[in-house]
N, C-alpha and C positions, 0 to 999 in steps of 0.2 A: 450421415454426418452426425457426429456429437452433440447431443443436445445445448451442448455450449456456443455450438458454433454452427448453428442452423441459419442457413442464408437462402433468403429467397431470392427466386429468379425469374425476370420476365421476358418472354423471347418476343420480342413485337413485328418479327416478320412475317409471319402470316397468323389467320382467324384459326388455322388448326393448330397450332403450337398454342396447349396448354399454358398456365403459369400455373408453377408448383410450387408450393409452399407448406413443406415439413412432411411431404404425403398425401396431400391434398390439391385436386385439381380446379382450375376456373378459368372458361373458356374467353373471358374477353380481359381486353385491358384495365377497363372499368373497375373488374375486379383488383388487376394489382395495387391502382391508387387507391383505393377503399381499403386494403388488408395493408399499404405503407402508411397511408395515416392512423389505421387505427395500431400500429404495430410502434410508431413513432410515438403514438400519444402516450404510448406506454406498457402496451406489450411487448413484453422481454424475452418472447420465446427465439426472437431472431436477432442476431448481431449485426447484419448486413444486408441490402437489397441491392441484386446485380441485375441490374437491365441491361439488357440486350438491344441493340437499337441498329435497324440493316445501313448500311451505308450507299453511294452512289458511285459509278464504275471509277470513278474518280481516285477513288481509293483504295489503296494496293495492300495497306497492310492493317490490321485492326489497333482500334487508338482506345485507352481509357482515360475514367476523370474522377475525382471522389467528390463527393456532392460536400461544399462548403459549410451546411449548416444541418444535412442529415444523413445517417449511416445508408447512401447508396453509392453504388459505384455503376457508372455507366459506362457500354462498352458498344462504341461501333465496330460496325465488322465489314469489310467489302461482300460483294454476293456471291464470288469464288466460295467464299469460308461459310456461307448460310448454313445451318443446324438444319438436321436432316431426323428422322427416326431411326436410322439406319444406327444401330450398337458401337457400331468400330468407332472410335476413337479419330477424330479430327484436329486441324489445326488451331480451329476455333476453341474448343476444350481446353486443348495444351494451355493455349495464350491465356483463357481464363481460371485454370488452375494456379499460372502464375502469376495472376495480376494475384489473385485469394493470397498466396503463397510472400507477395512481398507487400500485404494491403496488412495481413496480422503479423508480420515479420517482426515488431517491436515487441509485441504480447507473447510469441517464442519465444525471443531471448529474455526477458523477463522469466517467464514458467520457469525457462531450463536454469537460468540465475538461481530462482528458488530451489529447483528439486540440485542441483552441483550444490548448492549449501546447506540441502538438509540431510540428518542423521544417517538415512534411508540409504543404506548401501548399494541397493539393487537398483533406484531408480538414479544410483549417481553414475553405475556402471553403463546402463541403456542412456545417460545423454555423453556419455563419451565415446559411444559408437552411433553416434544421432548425427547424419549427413548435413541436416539441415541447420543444427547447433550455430549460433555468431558467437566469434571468439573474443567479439570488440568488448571494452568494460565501461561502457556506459549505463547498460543498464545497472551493474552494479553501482556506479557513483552516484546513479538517481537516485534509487532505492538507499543509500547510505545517508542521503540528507532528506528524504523524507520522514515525516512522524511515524512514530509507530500507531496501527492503527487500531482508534478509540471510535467509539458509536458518537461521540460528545466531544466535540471543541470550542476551548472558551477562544474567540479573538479579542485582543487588546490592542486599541487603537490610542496611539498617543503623541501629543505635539509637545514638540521641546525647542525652547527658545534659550538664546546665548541673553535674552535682556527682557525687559519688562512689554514689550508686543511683539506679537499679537499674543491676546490674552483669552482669546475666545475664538472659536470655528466652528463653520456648521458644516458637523462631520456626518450628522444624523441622516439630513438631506443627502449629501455627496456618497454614501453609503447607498442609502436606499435607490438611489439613482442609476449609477452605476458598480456597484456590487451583489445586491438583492437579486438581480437575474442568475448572476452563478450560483449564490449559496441557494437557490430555491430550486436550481437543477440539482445541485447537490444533497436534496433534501433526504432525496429515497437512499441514500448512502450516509450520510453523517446529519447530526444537529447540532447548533450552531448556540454559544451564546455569545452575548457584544458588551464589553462597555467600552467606556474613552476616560480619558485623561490630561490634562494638559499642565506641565510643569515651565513653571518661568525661572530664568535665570540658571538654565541645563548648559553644564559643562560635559565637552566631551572627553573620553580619554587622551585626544593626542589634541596639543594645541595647535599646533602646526593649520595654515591657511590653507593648503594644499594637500591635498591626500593621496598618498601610495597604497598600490595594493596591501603592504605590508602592516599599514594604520590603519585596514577595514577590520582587520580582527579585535583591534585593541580598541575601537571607536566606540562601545557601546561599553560604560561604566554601571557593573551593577549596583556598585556602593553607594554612587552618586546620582542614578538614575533610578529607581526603586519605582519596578513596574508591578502592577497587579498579581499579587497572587493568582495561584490557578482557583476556581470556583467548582464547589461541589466533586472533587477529584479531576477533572478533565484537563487532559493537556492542553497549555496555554500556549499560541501561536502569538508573538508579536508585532506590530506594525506598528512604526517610530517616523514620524515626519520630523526632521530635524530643519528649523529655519535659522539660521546662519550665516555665517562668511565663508565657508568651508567650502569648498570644491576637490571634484580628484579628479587626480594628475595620473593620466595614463602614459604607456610611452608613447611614441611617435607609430602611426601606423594603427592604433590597435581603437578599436569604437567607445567613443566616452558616454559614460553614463552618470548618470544622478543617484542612481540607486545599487541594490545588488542584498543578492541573501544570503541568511545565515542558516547554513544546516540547521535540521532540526530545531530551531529559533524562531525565526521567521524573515522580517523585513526592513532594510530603515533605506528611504526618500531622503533626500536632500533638498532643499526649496526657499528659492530666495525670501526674504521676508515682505511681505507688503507693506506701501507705506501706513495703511488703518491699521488701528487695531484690531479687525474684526478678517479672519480669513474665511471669504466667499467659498461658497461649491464648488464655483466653475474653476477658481483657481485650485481646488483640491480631483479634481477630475482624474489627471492623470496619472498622479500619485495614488489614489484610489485604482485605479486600472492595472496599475502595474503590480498593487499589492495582491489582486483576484488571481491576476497571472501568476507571481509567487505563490499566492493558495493553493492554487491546483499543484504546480511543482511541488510543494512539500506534503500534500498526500498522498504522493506517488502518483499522480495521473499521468497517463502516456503524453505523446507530444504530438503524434501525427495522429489523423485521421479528424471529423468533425466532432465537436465537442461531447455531440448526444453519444456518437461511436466511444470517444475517450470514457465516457463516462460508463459504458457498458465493460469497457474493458477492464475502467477500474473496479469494475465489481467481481468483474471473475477473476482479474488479479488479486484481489482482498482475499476473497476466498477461497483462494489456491495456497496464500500465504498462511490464513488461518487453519486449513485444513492440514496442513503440513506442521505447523507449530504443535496443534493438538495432538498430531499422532506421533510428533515424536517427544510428548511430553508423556503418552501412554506408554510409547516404546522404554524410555529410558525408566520410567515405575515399573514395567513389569522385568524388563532386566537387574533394578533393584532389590525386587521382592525375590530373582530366582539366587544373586548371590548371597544376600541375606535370610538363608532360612526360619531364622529364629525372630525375624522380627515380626512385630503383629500388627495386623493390617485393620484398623477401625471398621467401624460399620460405613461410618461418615465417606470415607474416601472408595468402598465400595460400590458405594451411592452415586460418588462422582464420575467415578471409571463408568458406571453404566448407563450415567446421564449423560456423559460426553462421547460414548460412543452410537447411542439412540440419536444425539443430532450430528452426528458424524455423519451418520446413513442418511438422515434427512439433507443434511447438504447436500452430498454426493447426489441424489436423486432427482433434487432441483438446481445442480448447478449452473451459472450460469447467471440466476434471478438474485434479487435483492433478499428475498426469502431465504436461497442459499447462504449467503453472507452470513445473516441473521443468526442463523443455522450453525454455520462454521464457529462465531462470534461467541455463543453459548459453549459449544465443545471448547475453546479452548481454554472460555474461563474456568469450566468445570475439572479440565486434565490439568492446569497448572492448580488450585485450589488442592487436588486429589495429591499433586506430587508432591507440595510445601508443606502438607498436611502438619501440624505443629506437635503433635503427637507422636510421627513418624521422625520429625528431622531429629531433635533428639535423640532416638536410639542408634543415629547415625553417626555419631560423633561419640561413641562408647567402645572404643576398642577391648582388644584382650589385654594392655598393657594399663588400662582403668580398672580391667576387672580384679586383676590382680593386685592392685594397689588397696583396691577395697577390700579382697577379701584377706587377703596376707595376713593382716592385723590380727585377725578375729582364726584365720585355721593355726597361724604359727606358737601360740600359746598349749594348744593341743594337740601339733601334731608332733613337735621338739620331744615331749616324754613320752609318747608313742615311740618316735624313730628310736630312742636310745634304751626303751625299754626292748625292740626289737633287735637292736644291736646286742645285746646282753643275755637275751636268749638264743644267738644264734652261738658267742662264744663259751654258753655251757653244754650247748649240743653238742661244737667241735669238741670240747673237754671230755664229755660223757662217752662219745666214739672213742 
């Protein structure tokens, strides 16, 4: 198995069924909990722990489950289907090749998202003969309203009132509370900066008391709402607590909500106002809660599996994205340099071609790890720097219909009494014959 996608496995129906892990054997169970905590605390060589667990005649067909808060998946099995040493291929197998098979089904269609929309002709040809290919366009609409991704985001948290309270929140606590557990799982993947803001007397874009979906796009006034610049280059995620008389108006049938996001933007809550002026934690709780869940949605985090699993996946998602970006930002430079012969290639951007190919390889080599990412993240600052080169863009935009503009000037004064001194020797040659 791909070292992307090394999963260990423990068979617990008898003391001779090794547990195997990447190649490596250990004969009791003791060992597997010892190698899942120490592999949860933070080794990333594996994506997934599938336990095997025998079941009681009881039952007829094998059942699985994903472990709610860690990357396992547990599978009983009736004692018809018990794993045997025996090579040939069983029904126990099959059923756990496909529990695997629709456990990364989301991380598929993502990859193949990626490689159907990158340059790479070849690998666009192999996922349209890829069996296993989803043709549904979700994963594209995720990926479309997630951020592009940066090592650094600033989030801005801000409270906007229709009047003069509440005039103060303690967003620092309700942050720390319930937000700080995600952005600190999120650590090994992105860094985080925070500040808040709270503006009184926030008007919205649409007056109206009641909101249609049609006034969530117009509802956020940049004119009149002037949120935080991004800090130190990093894209800015926003989250807008709006306290109000506003509500929205769904149709009949369809689940009402307080809040809702904005691609690539971020968040805004809706939330009655209290009668203090002072808005408590506990009253910011949920609105906090729903903004972490919006965070992960716009950095592309997948949706299914347990959060420590999403979070692995978003790192070889990144990776794959980055790694992909970088080669086809090599690709399109060296197909530039082969139509443009004549143009000249700096030292600078040669530097960068072979710096962003040396962690290309390091990627690829640890894919999988947060180190990969890292890896990826480098190459493709260094192949997009190599291909805008400033040096280079310029001689791209100088046609032959400049050159001639430029040079016209300067050859047509000399070559005017050339041509007609050549005309004039040719009709006293014809004379002379």
């Amino acid at each position: 198995m791909p070292s992307a996608y090394r999963v260990l496995t423990h068979l617990a129906s008898s003391p001779d069924v090794a547990t195997r892990r990447c190649g490596q054997t250990c004969n009791s169970p003791e060992c597997f909990e010892a190698a899942s905590s120490t592999t949860i605390a933070g080794d990333e060589s594996s994506a997934l722990f599938v336990r095997l667990e025998p079941g009681d005649a009881a039952v007829a067909t094998p059942t699985s489950s994903l472990h709610a808060h860690v990357p396992v998946l547990e599978i009983t099995y009736p004692p018809a289907l018990a794993p045997t040493a025996e090579p040939t291929s069983s029904g126990l197998a099959t059923y756990i090749a496909a529990q695997l098979r629709e456990t990364f089904a989301e991380e598929h269609a993502i990859m193949s998202h990626f490689l159907a929309t990158s340059t790479i002709s070849s690998d666009q040809h192999q996922q349209q003969h890829d069996p296993h290919q989803r043709t549904d366009a979700s994963p594209s609409k995720r990926m479309t309203r997630s951020m592009k991704y940066s090592g650094t985001y600033h989030l801005t948290f801000s409270l906007f009132t229709s009047g003069p309270a509440p005039s103060s929140w303690d967003v620092d606590s309700a942050i720390g509370r319930y937000m700080r557990p995600v952005l600190d799982m999120l650590q090994p993947i992105h860094n985080f900066t925070i500040d808040t803001q709270v503006q009184l007397y926030a008007i919205p874009g649409v007056q109206s008391q009641v909101l249609t979906k049609e006034d969530l796009s117009s509802f956020i006034n940049a004119a009149e709402w002037p949120l935080s610049p991004s800090i130190g280059g990093a894209p800015t995620i926003n989250f807008v607590v709006f306290m109000g008389n506003q509500t929205i108006g769904l149709p009949s049938g369809e689940e009402t909500s307080q809040s809702w996001l904005i691609p690539q933007w971020g968040s805004v809550y809706l939330l009655s106002p209290p009668s203090a002026p002072h808005v408590p934690s506990e009253l910011l709780k949920q609105p906090i809660l729903t903004f972490a869940s919006h965070l992960l949605s716009l950095l592309g985090t997948p949706q299914s599996g347990s959060l420590p699993m999403r979070l692995s996946t978003l790192t070889r998602v990144r990776s794959v994205d980055m790694l992909l970006r970088a080669s086809s930002s090599l690709g399109s430079l060296a197909r530039l340099s082969l139509a443009l012969p004549s143009i000249s290639i700096p030292s600078s951007v040669a530097d960068g071609v072979a710096k962003s190919i040396h962690h290309l390889e390091l990627a690829c080599s640890k894919l999988g790890s947060t180190e990969s990412l890292e890896h990826a993240r480098i190459a493709e600052t260094e192949a997009e720097q190599a291909f805008f080169e400033k040096s280079m863009v310029g001689q791209l935009y100088f046609p032959d219909e400049h050159k001639v503009a430029v040079y016209l000037p300067l050859l047509g004064p000399v070559g005017v009494p050339l041509l007609m001194g050549l005309l004039t020797e040719l009709k006293a040659w014809k004379a002379r014959r």
